[in-house]
C-alpha positions as CSV (number, residue, x, y, z in Angstrom):
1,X,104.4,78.8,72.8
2,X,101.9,80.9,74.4
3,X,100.3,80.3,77.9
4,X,98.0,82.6,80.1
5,X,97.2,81.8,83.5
6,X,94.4,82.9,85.5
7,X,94.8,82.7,89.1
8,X,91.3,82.6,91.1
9,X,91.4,84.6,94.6
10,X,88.9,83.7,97.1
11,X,88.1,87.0,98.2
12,X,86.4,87.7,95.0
13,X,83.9,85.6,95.1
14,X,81.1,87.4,96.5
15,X,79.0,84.5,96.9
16,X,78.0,83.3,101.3
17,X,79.0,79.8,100.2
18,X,78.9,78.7,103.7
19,X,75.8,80.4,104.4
20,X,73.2,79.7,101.5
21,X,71.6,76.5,100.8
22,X,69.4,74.5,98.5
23,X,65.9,74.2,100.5
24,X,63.5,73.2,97.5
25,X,62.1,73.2,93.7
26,X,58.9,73.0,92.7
27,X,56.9,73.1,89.1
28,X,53.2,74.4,89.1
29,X,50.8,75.1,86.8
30,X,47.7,76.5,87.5
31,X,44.0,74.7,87.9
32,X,40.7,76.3,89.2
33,X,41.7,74.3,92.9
34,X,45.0,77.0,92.7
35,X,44.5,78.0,96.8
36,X,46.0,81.9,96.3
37,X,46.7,82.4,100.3
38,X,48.8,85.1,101.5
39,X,51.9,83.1,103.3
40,X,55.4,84.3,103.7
41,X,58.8,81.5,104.6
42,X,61.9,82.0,106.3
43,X,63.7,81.7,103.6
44,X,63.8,83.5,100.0
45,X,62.0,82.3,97.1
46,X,62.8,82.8,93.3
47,X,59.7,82.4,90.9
48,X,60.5,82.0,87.4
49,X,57.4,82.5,85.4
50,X,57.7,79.9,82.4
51,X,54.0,80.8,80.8
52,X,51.0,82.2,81.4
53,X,49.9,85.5,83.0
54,X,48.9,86.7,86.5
55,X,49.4,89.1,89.5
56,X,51.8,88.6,92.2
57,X,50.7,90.1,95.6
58,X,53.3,91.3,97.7
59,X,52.2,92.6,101.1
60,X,49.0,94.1,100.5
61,X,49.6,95.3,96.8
62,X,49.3,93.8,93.0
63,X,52.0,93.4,90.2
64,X,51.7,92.2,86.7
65,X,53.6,89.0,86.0
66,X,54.3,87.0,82.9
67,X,56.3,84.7,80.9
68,X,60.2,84.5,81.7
69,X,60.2,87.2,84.8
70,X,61.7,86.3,87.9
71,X,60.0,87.3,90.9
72,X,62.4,87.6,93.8
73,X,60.7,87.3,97.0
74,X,62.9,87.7,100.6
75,X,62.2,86.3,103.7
76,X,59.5,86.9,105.8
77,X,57.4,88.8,103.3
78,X,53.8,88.0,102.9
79,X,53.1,87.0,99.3
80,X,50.7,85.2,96.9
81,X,50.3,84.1,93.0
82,X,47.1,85.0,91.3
83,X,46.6,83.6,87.8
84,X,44.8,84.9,84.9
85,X,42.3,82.0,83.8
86,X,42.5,83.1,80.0
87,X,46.5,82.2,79.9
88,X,47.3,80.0,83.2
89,X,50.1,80.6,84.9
90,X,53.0,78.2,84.8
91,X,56.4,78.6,87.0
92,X,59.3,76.8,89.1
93,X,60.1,78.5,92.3
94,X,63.1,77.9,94.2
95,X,63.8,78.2,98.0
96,X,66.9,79.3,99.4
97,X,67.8,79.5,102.9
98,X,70.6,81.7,104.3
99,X,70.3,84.7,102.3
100,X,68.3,87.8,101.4
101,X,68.5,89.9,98.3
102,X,69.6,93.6,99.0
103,X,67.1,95.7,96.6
104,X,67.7,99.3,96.3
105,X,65.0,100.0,94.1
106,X,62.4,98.0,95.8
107,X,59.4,99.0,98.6
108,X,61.8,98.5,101.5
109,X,63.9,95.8,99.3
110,X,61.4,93.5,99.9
111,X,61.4,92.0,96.4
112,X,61.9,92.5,92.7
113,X,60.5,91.4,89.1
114,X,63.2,91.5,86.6
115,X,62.4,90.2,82.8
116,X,64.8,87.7,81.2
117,X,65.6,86.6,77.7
118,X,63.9,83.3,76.6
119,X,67.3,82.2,75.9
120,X,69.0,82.3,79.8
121,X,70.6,80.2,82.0
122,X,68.6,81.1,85.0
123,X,65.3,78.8,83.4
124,X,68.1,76.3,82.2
125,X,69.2,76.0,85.6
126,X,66.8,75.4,87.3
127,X,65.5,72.8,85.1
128,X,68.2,71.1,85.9
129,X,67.9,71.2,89.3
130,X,64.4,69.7,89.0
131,X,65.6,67.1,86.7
132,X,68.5,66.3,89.2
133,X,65.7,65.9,92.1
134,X,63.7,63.5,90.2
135,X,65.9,61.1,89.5
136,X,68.3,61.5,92.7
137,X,71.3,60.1,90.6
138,X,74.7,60.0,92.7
139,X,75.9,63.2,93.9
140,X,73.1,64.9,92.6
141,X,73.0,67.6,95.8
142,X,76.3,68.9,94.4
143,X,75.3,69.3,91.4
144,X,71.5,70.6,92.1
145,X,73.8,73.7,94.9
146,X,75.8,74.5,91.9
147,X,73.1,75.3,89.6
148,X,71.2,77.2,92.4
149,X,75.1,79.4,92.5
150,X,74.4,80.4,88.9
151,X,71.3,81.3,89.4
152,X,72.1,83.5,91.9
153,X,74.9,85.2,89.8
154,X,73.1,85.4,86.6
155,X,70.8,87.2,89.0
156,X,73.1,89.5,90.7
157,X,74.6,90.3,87.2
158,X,71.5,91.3,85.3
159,X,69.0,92.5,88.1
160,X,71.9,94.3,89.9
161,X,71.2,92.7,93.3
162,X,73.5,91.6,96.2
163,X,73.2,88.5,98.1
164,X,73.7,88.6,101.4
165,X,74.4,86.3,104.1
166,X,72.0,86.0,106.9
167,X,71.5,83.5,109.8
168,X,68.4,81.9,110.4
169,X,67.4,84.2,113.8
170,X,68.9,87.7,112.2
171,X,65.6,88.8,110.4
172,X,63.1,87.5,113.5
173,X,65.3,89.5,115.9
174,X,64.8,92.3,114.1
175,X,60.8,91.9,113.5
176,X,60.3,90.6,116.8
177,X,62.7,94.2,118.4
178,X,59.9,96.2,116.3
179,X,56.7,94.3,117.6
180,X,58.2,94.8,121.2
181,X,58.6,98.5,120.4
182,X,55.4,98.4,119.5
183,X,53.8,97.0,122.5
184,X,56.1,99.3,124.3
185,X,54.5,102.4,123.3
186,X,50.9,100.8,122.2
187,X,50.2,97.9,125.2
188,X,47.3,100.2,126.8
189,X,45.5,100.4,122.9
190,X,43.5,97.2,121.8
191,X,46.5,95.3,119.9
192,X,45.8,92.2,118.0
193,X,48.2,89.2,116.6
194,X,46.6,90.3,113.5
195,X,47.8,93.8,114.0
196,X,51.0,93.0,115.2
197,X,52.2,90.2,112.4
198,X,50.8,92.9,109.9
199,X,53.5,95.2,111.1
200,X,56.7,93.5,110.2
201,X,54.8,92.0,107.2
202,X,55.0,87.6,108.3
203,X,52.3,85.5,109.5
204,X,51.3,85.7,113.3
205,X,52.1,82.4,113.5
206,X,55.6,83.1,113.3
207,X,55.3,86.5,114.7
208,X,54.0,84.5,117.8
209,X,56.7,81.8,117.8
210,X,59.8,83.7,117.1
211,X,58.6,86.3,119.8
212,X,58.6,83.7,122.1
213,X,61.5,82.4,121.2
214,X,63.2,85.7,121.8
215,X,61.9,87.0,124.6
216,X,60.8,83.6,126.5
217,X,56.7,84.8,126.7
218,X,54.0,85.5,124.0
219,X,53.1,88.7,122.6
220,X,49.7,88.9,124.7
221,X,51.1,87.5,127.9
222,X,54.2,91.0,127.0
223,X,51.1,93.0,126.7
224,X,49.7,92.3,129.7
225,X,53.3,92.3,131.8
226,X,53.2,95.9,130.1
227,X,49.9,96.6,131.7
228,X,50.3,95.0,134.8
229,X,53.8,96.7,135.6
230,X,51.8,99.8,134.8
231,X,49.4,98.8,136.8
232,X,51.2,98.6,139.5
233,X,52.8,102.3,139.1
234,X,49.2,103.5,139.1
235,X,48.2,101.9,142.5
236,X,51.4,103.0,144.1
237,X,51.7,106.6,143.4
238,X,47.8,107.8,142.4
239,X,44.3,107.6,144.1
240,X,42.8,106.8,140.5
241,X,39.9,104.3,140.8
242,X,40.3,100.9,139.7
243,X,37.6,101.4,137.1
244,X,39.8,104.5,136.0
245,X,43.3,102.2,135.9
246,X,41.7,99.6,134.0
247,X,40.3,101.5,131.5
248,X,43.5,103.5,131.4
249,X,45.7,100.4,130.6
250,X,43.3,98.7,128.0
251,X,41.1,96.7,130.1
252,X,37.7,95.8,129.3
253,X,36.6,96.3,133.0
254,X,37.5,96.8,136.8
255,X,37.0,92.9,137.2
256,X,38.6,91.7,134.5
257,X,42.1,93.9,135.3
258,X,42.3,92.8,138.9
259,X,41.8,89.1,137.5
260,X,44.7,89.7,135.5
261,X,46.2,91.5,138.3
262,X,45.6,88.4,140.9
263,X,47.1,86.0,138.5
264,X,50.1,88.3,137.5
265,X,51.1,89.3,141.3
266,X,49.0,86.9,143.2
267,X,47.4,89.6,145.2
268,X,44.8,92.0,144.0
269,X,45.0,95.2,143.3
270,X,43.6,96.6,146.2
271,X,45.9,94.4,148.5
272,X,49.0,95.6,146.6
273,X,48.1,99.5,146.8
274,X,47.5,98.9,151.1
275,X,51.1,97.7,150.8
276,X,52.6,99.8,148.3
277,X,50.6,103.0,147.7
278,X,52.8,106.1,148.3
279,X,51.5,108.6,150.6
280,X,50.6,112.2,149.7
């Protein structure tokens, strides 16, 4: 008699288990309504590409796509689908929160398109998880979290990627620490939302709410404290005009910055520089 035994250790699996979760499936196939908008998620997305031919944009730049290549997309990073008319495009994308891919060969590991065999368990899998959603049999969450596991081994095997764990508020408190830097050395410049969500590459929206969320006031309202605080330096320890400070910290005009000021302090700027101003 013969017997081997394989004994499994837990530290080898190098999946976040108890981090990374099932958030959605969807098919699509492209029609002339397709709306191509620029979006990003807080969560990463996997697009298989079953047919058809087209460009992905990531950020602000094109890639080629087509039939059975995965398109690995991270959190928080503006993308789109553009199909080619001539030979539609035709894929399932899956969400998946609690992780991010770790891509060394990527623009700032942002994503990756990695071509697969007809034949692979990645495009089995996940038509099986969408076969699992539609008909919601018993238990068919288990079964749906399991095949999303595969899919992210097959993927780590073949496109040499690592998943890592992340939790939900990781990747905002880093974007929202570089759009306070930002400010930090920009507020007196002419900074927009626009400009700001561009920066750490996710939709002001989100810029705006996480922000808040972080710092307990808006981006705008952080610019202005920045001006204001500076402001307030400039009234105490120069004899600059308040045409001069205002147009020194960003503001459109003299009236407009002691508005701001009024509202900020609830004195004006001239009443703050009688009480404050330092004298030469």
């Amino acid at each position: 008699m013969s017997h081997i035994n394989y004994a499994f250790n837990p530290e080898d699996d190098a999946l976040p288990r108890d981090k990374m979760k099932l958030r959605n499936i969807a098919s699509t196939k492209y029609s002339g309504d397709w709306p191509s908008i620029p979006h990003s998620h807080s969560y990463a997305e996997l697009f298989y590409i079953v047919d058809g031919e087209g460009q992905f944009q990531i950020n602000d730049k094109l890639f080629p796509v087509q039939a059975h290549q995965l398109v690995v997309v991270n959190p928080n990073v503006i993308h789109t689908e553009v199909s080619f008319e001539s030979h539609p495009l035709e894929y399932i994308v899956l969400g998946i929160e609690g992780l991010e891919f770790t891509i060394s060969d990527a623009a700032e590991g942002s994503f990756c398109i990695y071509t697969f065999k007809e034949d692979n368990d990645v495009l089995v899998c996940m038509r099986k998880i969408l076969r699992e959603m539609q008909n919601r049999e018993s238990s068919f969450q288990i079964l749906c979290q399991a095949y999303m596991d595969i899919i992210v081994v097959q993927l780590m095997r073949n496109a040499s990627v690592s998943a890592v764990p992340i939790h939900s508020r990781l990747p905002a408190n880093r974007q929202c620490a570089t759009v306070k830097r930002y400010i930090d050395h920009h507020y007196k410049e002419n900074i927009t939302l626009d400009q700001l969500a561009e920066k750490v590459s996710i939709t002001k929206y989100y810029m705006v709410h996480t922000f808040k969320r972080e710092y307990g006031v808006s981006p705008i309202n952080y610019i202005i404290n920045c001006r204001i605080k500076e402001g307030k330096r400039l009234l105490a320890e120069t004899d600059l005009s308040l045409s001069q400070i205002a147009a020194i910290l960003g503001f459109s005009s003299s009236s407009y910055f002691s508005q701001t000021f009024r509202n900020a302090e609830g004195t004006s700027p001239t009443e703050y520089r009688k009480a404050n101003q330092v004298k030469f």
